[in-house]
C-alpha positions, 0 to 999 in steps of 0.5 A: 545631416551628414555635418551633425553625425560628423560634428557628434559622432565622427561619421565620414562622407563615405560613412554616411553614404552607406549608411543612406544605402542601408536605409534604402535597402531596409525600405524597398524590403518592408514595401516589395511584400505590399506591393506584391499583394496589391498588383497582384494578378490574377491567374487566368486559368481560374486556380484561384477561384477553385482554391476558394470553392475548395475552402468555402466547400470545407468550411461548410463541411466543418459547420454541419458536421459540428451542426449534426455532432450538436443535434446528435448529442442534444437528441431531441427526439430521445425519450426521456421516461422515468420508471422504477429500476434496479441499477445493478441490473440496468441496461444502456437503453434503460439508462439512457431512457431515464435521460443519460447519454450513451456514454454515460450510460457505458460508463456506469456499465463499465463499473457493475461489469468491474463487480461494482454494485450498488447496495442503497440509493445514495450510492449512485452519487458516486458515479461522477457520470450522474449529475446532482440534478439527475440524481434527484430526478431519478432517486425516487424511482431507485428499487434495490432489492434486499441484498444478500447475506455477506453485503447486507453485513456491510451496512448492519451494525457491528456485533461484538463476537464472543469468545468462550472463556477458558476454564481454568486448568493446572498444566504441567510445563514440562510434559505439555504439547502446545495445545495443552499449553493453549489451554491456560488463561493468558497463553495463546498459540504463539506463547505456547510455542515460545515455551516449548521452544525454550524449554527444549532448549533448555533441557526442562524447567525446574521452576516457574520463574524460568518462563520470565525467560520466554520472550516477551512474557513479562511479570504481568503475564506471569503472575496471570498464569503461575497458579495454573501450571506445575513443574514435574519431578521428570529429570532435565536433560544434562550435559556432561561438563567433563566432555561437553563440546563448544557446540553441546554448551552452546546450547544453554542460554545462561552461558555466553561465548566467552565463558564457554570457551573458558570452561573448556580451556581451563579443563584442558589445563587443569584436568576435569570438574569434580563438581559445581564448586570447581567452576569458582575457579573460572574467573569470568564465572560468577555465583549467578551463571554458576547456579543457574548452569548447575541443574543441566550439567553432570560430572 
């Protein structure tokens, strides 16, 4: 052996010896725990025969427990009875008399106690707790009375509710508070306070076509309505363009920014507006803006 490893590997004498003493060592380290248990002796004060009392004696204690945990939830001796009830209204010791366990039982008292309620029959099928089979068996003695008025709605069938329809009305938009405004056909609380909202920013309207302005009153809602309000000869509210602050023409909707500021620069410049044709003269001020603006300014 030792003249193969030399000849193919090139393992030495001494090489090989320690190689025999490794293999020795391996095999006396596998064989001492087999001998051990075999010459093993036993102890003469009887410790190991009271160590196998002990876990014979737990052994048994483990078996009956599981033997009376067993009898305990099979319960042979329960009463099983079917009578007419009510589920809303079912203690435990009725539950368990049509045949659930106690925990079962809790379980569904747990869920009327949360405001759970059982409105017809088939609902006890949602409770996990009851299996297919104890539903059938139970389902014909099930007695709910009529439930009351808001819980029997759940289960009747939808009823359109109707609305008295408006009657229709000529509103004048300019003096109108938002119940007057309520009362056309077409104008709800939500637009009626749109157009006062912009009719005060405004300074009033002096005609119709100004509520296609109002946000979110389109053509279609205008065309609704235009017959059933008015415009007043009651006077806007103008501002004085002569004097007029950054802040007073912010108001207007018709102006942005810019032309603002420009009406105010050019007056500094070049003295006061005489009147609308003057406003030409602002070149970021077209024929458009200048009409619109014309009504809420004075000279």
């Amino acid at each position: 052996m030792r003249i193969w490893l030399n000849k193919n590997f090139g393992v030495s004498k001494s090489e090989f010896n320690g190689l025999l003493f490794l293999v020795f060592i391996i095999i006396v380290i596998k064989a001492t725990p087999i001998m051990y248990g075999y010459y093993q002796p036993v102890s003469n004060d009887g410790s190991d025969l009271l160590a196998q009392i002990q876990k014979i004696t737990i052994t048994d204690r483990v078996y009956a427990n599981t033997i009376r945990d067993r009898i305990e939830n099979s319960n042979p001796e329960k009463t099983v009875k079917l009578f007419k009830f009510n589920p809303n209204t079912l203690d435990a010791l009725g539950w368990q008399t049509l045949g659930l366990s106690a925990k079962q039982a809790q379980s569904i008292l747990n869920y009327t106690a949360k405001g759970g309620k059982f409105y017809r029959a088939e609902d006890l099928q949602k409770m996990y707790t009851i299996s297919p089979e104890m539903y059938k068996k139970i389902l014909p003695y099930v007695n709910i009375p009529d439930q009351s008025i808001n819980a029997s709605r759940k289960y009747a069938p939808f009823e359109k509710k109707e609305y008295a329809e408006k009657t229709l009305v000529i509103v004048d938009i300019n003096k109108a508070d938002s119940a007057q405004l309520d009362e056309i056909k077409g104008i709800g609380g939500t637009f009626a306070l749109r157009i006062i909202k912009y009719r005060e920013r405004l300074g009033g309207f002096y005609k119709k076509e100004q509520l296609l302005e109002v946000y979110g009153l389109d053509s279609n809602k205008y065309a609704e309505i235009k017959d059933q309000i008015e415009i007043s000869n009651a006077p806007l509210k103008t501002i004085n363009i002569n004097t007029a602050t950054f802040n007073d023409l912010k108001r207007n909707p018709y102006l942005s920014f810019k032309q603002m500021n420009a009406i105010i620069q050019y007056r500094k410049q070049h003295g006061n507006y005489a009147n609308p044709s003057d406003l030409k003269k602002i070149i970021i001020l077209n024929q458009q803006v200048i009409d619109k603006i014309t009504p809420y300014i004075s000279f």
